[in-house]
C-alpha positions as CSV (number, residue, x, y, z in Angstrom):
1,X,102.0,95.7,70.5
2,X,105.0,93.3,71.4
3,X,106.4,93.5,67.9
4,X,106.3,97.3,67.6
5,X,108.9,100.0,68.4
6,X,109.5,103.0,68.1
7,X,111.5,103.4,64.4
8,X,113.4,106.6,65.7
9,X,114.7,105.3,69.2
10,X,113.6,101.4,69.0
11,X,112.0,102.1,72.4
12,X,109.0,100.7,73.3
13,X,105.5,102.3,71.9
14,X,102.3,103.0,74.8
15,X,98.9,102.7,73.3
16,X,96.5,105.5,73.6
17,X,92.4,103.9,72.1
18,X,90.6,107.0,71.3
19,X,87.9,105.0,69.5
20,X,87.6,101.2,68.6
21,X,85.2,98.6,66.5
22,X,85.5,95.3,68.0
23,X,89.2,94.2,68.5
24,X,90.5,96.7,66.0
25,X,91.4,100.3,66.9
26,X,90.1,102.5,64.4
27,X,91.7,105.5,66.2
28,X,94.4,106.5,68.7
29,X,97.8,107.3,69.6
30,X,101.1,105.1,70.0
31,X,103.5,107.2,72.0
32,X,107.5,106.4,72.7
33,X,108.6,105.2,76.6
34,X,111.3,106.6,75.3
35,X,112.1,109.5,73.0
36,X,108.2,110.6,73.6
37,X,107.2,110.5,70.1
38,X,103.6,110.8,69.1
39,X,102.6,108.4,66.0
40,X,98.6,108.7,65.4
41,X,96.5,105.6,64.8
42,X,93.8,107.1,62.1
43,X,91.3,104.5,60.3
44,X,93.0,101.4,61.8
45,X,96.3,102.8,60.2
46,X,99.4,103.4,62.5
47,X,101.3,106.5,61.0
48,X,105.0,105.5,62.1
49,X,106.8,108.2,60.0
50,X,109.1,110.7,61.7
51,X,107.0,114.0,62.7
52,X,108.6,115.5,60.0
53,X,107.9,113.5,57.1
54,X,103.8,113.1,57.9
55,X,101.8,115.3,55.2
């Protein structure tokens, strides 16, 4: 969580565990201190793509 930012602002990213195995956090939501942007955490995978460019 140090490393990452937000790519649209460079702000830093809040973490959000909706549901974890172990360490890892299958799913969840990283949300922007700054622009408040919502990236979703889904299968351990961070989605970090502008709102929208997600499928």
């Amino acid at each position: 969580m140090e490393i990452l930012r937000c790519p649209l602002c460079r702000a830093e990213l809040s973490l959000r565990v909706e549901r974890k195995e172990g360490e890892e956090i299958i799913a969840g939501m990283l949300t922007c201190t700054g622009c408040r942007t919502t990236f979703p955490i889904a299968d351990g995978i961070p989605d970090l793509l502008p709102p929208g460019d997600r499928d």
